[in-house]
Structure formats: structure tokens, C-alpha cells
Wavefront OBJ file of the C-alpha trace (Angstrom):
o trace
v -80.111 10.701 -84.393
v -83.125 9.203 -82.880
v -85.439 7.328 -80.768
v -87.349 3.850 -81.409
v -89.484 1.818 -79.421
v -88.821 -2.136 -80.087
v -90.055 -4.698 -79.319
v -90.044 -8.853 -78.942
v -91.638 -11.946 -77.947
v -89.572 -14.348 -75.952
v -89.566 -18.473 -76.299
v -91.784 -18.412 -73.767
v -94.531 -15.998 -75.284
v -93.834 -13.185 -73.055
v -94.164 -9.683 -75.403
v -90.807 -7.941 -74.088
v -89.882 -3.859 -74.869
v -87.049 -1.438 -74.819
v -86.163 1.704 -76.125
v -83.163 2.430 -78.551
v -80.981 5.365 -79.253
v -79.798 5.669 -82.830
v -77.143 8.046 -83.314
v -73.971 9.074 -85.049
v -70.526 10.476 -83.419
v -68.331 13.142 -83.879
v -66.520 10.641 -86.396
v -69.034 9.512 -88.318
v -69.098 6.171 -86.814
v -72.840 4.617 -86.198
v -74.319 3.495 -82.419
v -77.112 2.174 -81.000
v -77.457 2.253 -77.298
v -80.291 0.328 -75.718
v -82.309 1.305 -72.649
v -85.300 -0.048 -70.316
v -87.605 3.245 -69.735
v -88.339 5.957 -71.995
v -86.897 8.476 -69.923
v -83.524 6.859 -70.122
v -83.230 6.948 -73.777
v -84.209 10.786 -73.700
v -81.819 11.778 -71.003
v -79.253 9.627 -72.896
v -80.400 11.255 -76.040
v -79.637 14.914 -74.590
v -76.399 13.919 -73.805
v -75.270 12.392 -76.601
v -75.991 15.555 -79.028
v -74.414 17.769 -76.474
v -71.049 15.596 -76.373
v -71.485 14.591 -80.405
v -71.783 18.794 -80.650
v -68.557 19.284 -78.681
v -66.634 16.234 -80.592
v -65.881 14.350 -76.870
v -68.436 11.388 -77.348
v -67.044 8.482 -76.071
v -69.727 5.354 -77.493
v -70.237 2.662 -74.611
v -69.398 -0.089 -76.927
v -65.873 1.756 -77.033
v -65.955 2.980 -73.364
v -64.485 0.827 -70.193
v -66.267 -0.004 -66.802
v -65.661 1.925 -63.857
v -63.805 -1.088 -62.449
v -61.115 -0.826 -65.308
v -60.789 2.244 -65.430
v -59.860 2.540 -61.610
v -57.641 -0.669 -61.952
v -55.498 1.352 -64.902
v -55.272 4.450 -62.526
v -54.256 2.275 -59.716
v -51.450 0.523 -61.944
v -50.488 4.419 -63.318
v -50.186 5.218 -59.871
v -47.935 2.357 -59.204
v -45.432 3.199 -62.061
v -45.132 6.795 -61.194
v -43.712 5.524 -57.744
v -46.527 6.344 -55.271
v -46.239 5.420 -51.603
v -47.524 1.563 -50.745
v -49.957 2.781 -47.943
v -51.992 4.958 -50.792
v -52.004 2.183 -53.593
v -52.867 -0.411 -50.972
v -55.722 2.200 -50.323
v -56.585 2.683 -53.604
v -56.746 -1.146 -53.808
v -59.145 -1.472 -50.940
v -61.430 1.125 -52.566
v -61.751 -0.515 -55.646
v -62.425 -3.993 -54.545
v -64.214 -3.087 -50.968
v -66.398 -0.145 -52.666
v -66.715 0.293 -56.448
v -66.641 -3.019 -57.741
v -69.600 -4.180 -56.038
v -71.574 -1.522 -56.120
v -70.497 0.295 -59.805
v -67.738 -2.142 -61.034
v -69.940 -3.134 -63.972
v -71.001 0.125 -65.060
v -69.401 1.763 -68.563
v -67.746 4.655 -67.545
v -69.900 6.260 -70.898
v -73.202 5.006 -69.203
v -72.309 6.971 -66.043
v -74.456 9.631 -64.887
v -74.463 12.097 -62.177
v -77.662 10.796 -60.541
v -75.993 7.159 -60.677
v -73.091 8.537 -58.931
v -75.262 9.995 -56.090
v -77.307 6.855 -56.211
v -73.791 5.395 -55.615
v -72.959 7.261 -52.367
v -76.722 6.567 -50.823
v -76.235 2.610 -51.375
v -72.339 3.168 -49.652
v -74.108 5.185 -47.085
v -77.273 2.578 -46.821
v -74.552 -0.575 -46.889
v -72.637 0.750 -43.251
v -70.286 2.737 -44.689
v -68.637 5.842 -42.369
v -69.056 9.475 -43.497
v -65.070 9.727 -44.036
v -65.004 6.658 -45.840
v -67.791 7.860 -48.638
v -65.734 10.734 -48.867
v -62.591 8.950 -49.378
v -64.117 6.922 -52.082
v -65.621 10.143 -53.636
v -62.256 11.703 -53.813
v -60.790 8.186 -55.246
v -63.355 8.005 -58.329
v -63.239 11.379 -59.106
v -59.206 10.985 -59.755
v -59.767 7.972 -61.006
v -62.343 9.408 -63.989
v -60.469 12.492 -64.596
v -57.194 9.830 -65.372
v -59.851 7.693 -67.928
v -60.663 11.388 -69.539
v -56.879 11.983 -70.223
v -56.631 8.767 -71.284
v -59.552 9.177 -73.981
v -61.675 6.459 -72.625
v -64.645 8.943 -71.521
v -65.587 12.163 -72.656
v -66.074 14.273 -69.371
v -66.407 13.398 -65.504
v -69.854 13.175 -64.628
v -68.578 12.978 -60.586
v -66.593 15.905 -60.606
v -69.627 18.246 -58.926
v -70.914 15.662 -56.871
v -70.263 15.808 -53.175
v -71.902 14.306 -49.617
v -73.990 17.064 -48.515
v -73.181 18.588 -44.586
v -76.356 17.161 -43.694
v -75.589 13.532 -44.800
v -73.803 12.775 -41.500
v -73.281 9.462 -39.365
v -75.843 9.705 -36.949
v -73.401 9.619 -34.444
v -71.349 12.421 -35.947
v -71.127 15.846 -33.854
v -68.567 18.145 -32.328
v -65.640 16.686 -30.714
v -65.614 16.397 -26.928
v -63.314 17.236 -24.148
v -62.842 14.091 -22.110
v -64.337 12.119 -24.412
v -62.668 12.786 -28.048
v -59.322 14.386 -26.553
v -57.934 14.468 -23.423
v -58.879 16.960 -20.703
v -56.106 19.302 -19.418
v -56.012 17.518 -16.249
v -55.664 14.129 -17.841
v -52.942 15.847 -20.209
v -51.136 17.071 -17.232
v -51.782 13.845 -15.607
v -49.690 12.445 -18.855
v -46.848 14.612 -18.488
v -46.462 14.027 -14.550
v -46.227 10.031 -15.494
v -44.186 9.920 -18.605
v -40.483 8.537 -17.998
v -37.630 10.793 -19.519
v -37.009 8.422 -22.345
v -40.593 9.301 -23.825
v -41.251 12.692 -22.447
v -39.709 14.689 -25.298
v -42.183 12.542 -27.774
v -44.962 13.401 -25.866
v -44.720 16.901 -24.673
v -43.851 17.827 -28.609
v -47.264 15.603 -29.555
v -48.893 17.682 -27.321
v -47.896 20.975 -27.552
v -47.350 20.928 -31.302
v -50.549 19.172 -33.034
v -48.255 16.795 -34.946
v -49.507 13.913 -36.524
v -47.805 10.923 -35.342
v -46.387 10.174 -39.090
v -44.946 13.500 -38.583
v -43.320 12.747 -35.394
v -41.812 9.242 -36.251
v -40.190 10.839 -39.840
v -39.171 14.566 -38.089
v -34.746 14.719 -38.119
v -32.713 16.999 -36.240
v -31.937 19.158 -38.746
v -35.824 20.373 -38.517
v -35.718 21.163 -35.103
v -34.600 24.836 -34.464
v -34.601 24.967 -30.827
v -32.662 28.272 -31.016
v -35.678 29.824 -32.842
v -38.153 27.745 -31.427
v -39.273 26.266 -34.439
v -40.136 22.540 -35.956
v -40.139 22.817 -39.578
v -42.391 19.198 -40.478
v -41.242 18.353 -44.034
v -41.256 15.104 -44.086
v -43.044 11.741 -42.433
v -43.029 8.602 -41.863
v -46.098 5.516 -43.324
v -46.935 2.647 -41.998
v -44.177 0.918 -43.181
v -41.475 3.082 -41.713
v -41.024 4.768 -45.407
v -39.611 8.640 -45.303
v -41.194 10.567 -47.913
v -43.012 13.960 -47.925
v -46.050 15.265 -46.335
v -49.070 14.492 -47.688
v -50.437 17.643 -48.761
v -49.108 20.720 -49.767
v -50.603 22.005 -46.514
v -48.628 19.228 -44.336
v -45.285 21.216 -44.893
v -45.314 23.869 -41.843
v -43.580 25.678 -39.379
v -44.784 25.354 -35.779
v -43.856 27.321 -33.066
v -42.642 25.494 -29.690
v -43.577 26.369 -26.215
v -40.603 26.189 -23.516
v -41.409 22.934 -21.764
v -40.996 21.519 -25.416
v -37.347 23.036 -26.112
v -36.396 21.847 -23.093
v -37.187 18.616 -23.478
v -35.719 18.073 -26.628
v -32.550 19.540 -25.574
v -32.242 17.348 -22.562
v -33.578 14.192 -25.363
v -30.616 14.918 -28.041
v -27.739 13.986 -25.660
v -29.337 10.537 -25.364
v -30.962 10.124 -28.582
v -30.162 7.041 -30.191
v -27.671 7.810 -33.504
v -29.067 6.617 -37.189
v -28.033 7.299 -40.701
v -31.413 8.845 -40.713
v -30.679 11.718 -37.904
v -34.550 10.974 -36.359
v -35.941 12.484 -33.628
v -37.934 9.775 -32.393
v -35.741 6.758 -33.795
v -35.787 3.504 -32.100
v -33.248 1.979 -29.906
v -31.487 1.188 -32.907
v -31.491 4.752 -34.237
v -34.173 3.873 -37.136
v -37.866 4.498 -37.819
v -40.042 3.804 -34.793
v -42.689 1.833 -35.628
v -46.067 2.972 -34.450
v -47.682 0.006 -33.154
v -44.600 -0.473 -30.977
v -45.287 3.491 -29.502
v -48.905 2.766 -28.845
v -48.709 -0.529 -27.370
v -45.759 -0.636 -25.241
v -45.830 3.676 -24.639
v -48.738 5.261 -24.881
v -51.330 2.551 -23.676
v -49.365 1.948 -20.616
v -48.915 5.824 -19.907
v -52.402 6.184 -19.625
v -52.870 3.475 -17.369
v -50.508 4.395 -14.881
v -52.233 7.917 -15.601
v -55.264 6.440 -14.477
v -56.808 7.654 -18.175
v -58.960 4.575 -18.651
v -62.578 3.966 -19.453
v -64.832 2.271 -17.346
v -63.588 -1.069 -17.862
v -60.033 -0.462 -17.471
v -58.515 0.213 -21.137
v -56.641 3.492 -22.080
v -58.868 6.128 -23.290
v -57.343 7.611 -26.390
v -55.253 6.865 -29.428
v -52.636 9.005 -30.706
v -54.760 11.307 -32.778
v -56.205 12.594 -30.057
v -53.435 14.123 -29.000
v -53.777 16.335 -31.613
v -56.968 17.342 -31.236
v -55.742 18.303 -27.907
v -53.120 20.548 -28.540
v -55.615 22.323 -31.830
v -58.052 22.797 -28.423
v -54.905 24.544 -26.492
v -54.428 26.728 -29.554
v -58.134 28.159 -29.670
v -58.618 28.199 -25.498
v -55.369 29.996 -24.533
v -53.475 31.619 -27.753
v -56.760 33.441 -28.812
v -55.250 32.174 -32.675
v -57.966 33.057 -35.473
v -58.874 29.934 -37.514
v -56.909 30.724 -40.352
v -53.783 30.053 -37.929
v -54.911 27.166 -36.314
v -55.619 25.852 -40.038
v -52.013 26.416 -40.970
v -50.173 24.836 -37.688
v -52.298 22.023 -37.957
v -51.457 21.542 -41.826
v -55.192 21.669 -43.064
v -55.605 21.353 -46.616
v -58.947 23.896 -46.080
v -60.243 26.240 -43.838
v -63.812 24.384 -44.326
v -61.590 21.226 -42.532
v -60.551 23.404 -39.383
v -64.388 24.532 -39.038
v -65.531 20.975 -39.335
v -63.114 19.445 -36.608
v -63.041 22.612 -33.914
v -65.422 25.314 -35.349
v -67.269 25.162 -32.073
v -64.439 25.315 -29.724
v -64.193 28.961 -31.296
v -67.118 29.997 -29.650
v -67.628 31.807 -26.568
v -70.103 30.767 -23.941
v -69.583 33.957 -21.304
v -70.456 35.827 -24.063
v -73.084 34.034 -25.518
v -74.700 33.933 -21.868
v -74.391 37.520 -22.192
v -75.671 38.325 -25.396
v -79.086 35.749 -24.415
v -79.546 38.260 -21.203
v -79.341 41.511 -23.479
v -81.999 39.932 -25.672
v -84.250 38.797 -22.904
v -84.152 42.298 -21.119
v -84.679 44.605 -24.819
v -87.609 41.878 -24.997
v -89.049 42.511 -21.113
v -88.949 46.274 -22.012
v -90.849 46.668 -24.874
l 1 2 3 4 5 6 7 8 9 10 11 12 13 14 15 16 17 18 19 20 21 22 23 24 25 26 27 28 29 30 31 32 33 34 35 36 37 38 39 40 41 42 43 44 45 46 47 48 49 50 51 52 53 54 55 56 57 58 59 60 61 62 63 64 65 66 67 68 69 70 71 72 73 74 75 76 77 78 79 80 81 82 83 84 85 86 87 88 89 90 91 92 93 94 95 96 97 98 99 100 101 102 103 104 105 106 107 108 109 110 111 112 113 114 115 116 117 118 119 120 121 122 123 124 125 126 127 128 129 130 131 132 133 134 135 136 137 138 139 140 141 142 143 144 145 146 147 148 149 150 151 152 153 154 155 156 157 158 159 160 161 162 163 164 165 166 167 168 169 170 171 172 173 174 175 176 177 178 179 180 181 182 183 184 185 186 187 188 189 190 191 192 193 194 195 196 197 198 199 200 201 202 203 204 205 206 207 208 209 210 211 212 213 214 215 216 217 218 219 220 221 222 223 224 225 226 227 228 229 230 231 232 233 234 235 236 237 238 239 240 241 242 243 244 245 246 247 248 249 250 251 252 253 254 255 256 257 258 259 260 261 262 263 264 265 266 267 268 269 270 271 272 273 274 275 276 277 278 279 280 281 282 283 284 285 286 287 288 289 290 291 292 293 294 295 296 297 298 299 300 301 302 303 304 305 306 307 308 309 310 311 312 313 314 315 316 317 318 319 320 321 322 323 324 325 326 327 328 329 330 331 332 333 334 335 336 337 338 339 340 341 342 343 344 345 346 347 348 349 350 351 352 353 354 355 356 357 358 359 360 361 362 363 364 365 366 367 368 369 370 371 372 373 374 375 376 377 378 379
């Protein structure tokens, strides 16, 4: 194994140089990798005797790109049955994301610095916070399926991650009024909501449900004797029932009166479906949700009078939910770890990030501040 300099001249004169890394693998089989700088072909150098050493070097000659590699996972995907919303994802990832940025790279020639230098130019092209980290998550899986497949020796993106400080600049803590609704307004909601939607939206509210949740939850999850929703399934875009998400999306949440009682007074009218839904449509199937937000929830905030300054409803469904996690923290004194499993976070780190500071105590704080001030004045 080693390291040459060599060198050319051009048709046009023009003296031209590189550097080259001679080397044999793990079979026996000869390589020679080419490289601009110096530095290159010593960090490739390093890591070829490591993987050569451990008998997982992949040669780039032999390797795929990164755009191949995460076409074959998407197509794996695909055959194992995977719902259409996360392959259409997966899709958009690939061509909106990796292919112009990384399509072209051998998944061999990838490095950890390359990936970060991946995530800046993501970051430095417009893309969102949660979208880098979508795409993170995507690659990653997408890698470790290449390494089981034999096409590259390990996954160089495994440890790398969007630091806490690498935020939109617009990024902070979710606000009453603004990000959610504000207990008047959600009062105001309940007071103007007609009997054939107030079920839907009391549960939304008091429960924390995502909105898949609530178009794919049947009867036979509702325990109104206990007091209980048991979410176990949900519905995607495309009115498909299938399971939660996440391990963490199958939960029990409790239900506060006002809920029970609308849901009994719902079932006697509830439209009847082969499906037994909660929140069918008039035909007793999946609800769509464009059809809840334009013709139900937009126009309940109107006649609310929950509208921005230039007349359009405030909030989308998701903020709902934020709204009821809020509820949780203010008035059932629940520690995080509970408000982490009713809302069917996949981490604890996830709760803290969306409604870590609505944990906090100001009359306290104010209080603490004073104690300082006055140990300070006494000294």
C-alpha cells in the first residue's frame, strides 16, 4: 500500500498533478484510487488499512453512488409493502435533496466531513431545520440497507447529527396565541362548533391526537366506560388504515368528561361503515382531511372570530395538539415523562424540544430572582 505523486502535461501544455493511492484489499484484489490534494490521499490512505485490517473494504470502482444506493432502498421499501405517503417521501428526498447535492458521490468515497458538508449546503440552499433532519434520518437508513447489502463497508453518517445550535433563525419556543390557540380562543371553539363536529373537536382538544389518529380511531378503541382511547391505528393521506407510526404512537389516553359525553351523544348518530370509524364521513368511510379543514375547521374559526389580521383562520389542525400538550403541563401538573407518553413521543429529548419551557414556572422564578437580589443587598 502506498502513496505517489503523478503527474501530466495536457494538449494544451498545461503541467497537471494528482495524488494516487495504491493498495490491496482484504481479497487480494489490486486498486488505485485517485485524489486532487495530498491530504485526501492520506486520509483515504488511513482508512483504507483500517477497513483492509478489518476485511470490510468496499473499492470505489466496486462501490455504488449515494443516488443508487437510496433508489435500491426505496424499491426494497416498496416490495416489503410500506405505506405510499413514506415511499412518496422517500422519493422526494432522493430527487429534491441527495441527488443534487451527493447523488454522484460513491458511497466508498463518502466521508463523515462530506456528510456534514452535506447538511451545511441543505442548510445554506433554504432548507427547514425538520427537513435536514428528515433527510439525515433518510440517508442514514438508506446506508445502513447498502451495508447489508455488501455495497459499502460501514456508515460513515451514522454519528452525524444537526447540532441544537444549528436552528432556523426563526426557530424558538412555541407561543400561546400565536403557535396554539389560547384558552379563550379554545373555548371560543367549543361555544361555536355545531353538534355534528363537536365530538371531533372536543376529543382533538382534550386528547393531543394527531389528526391521522382521529380520522383512523374505531369504536372498539373508545372505552367510554373507563374513560380511555386506546390509538392503535391511523389513517394517511390517502385514507389508508394501517398502524401508528412509531412504536411510541400506540397509547392509551385518558378522557376528560366533556369528551365522554360527547362521544356518547356522537355514537347514536354516527354514520355506520364496514370500518366502525369514529370520525367517518357521511358515507360511514375515511374522512378525508382536506375536506375537515376546509369545510370544518377553517370556517369554525371564522365564526369564532380566530382570524389573523387579514381575515383568514389562525391555525391548522396540529395546533390543536399543541394545545391540549399545553393543558396537560398548565393544569394536570403531569411530569414530562407523561406528557411524552400521551402525546406518543418517540423521545423524551422531543417533548423538551416542543414544550420544555411551558414546564417552567414564572411565580417562582420571580421568586427565586428576589431571594438572590436580597442575599446580594446583604452582604
Amino acid at each position: 500500500m502506498a502513496i505517489r505523486k503523478r503527474t501530466w502535461k495536457t494538449r494544451q501544455g498545461e503541467i497537471k498533478a494528482a495524488w494516487v493511492v495504491d493498495y490491496f484489499d482484504q481479497k487480494g484484489d489490486r486498486h488505485i484510487a485517485t485524489v486532487a490534494r495530498r491530504r485526501e490521499a492520506g486520509d483515504y490512505y488511513a482508512k483504507v488499512r483500517i477497513d483492509v485490517r478489518a476485511g470490510m473494504h468496499t473499492a470505489p470502482a466496486k462501490s455504488v453512488t449515494i443516488a443508487e444506493a437510496f433508489q435500491r432502498w426505496v424499491e426494497h421499501g416498496q416490495a416489503e409493502g410500506l405505506e405510499f405517503g413514506t415511499i412518496r417521501q422517500r422519493c422526494q428526498h432522493l430527487r429534491h435533496h441527495v441527488e443534487p447535492f451527493v447523488g454522484r458521490v460513491k458511497l466508498a468515497e463518502l466521508t463523515l466531513p462530506r456528510v456534514n458538508e452535506f447538511l451545511a449546503e441543505l442548510r445554506d440552499a433554504g432548507r427547514s431545520l425538520a427537513m435536514r433532519r428528515k433527510v439525515l434520518t433518510n440517508l442514514k437508513a438508506a446506508i445502513t440497507y447498502a451495508q447489508g447489502q455488501g455495497w459499502v463497508a460501514q456508515n460513515v453518517a451514522k454519528v452525524a447529527g444537526i447540532k441544537s445550535s444549528d436552528r432556523d433563525a426563526s426557530a424558538g419556543p412555541l407561543r400561546e396565541g400565536v403557535d396554539f390557540p389560547t384558552k379563550k380562543e379554545l373555548s371560543a371553539l367549543i361555544d361555536q362548533v355545531s353538534d355534528r363536529w363537536r365530538a371531533l373537536i372536543v376529543t382533538m382538544i382534550f386528547t393531543g391526537m394527531r389528526i391521522s389518529e382521529i380520522l383512523g380511531l374505531i369504536w372498539f378503541d373508545v372505552d367510554l366506560d373507563s374513560g380511555v382511547i386506546h390509538v392503535r391505528r391511523r389513517a394517511d393521506a390517502w385514507r389508508k388504515i394501517g398502524a401508528p407510526k412509531t412504536k411510541a404512537g400506540a397509547r392509551d389516553i385518558p378522557l376528560a368528561p366533556t369528551v365522554i359525553n360527547a362521544l356518547r351523544r356522537w355514537r347514536l348518530t354516527c354514520p355506520r361503515g364496514k370500518l366502525d370509524l369514529v370520525f367517518p364521513n357521511g358515507q360511514g368511510n375515511v374522512e378525508t382531511l382536506q375536506n375537515l379543514r376546509e369545510r370544518v375547521f377553517l370556517p369554525l374559526q371564522r365564526a369564532a372570530g380566530i382570524v389573523t389580521a387579514d381575515g383568514k383562520a389562525k391555525y391548522g389542525f396540529h395546533a390543536l395538539r399543541h394545545a391540549a400538550a399545553s393543558l396537560f403541563i398548565a393544569h394536570l401538573g403531569w411530569t414530562p415523562k407523561r406528557v411524552q407518553t400521551v402525546m406518543g413521543h418517540s423521545s423524551i429529548q422531543m417533548t423538551y424540544d416542543r414544550y420544555g419551557h411551558l414546564f417552567s414556572d414564572p411565580d417562582a422564578d420571580r421568586e427565586a430572582m428576589q431571594k438572590l437580589e436580597a442575599a446580594l443587598r446583604a452582604v
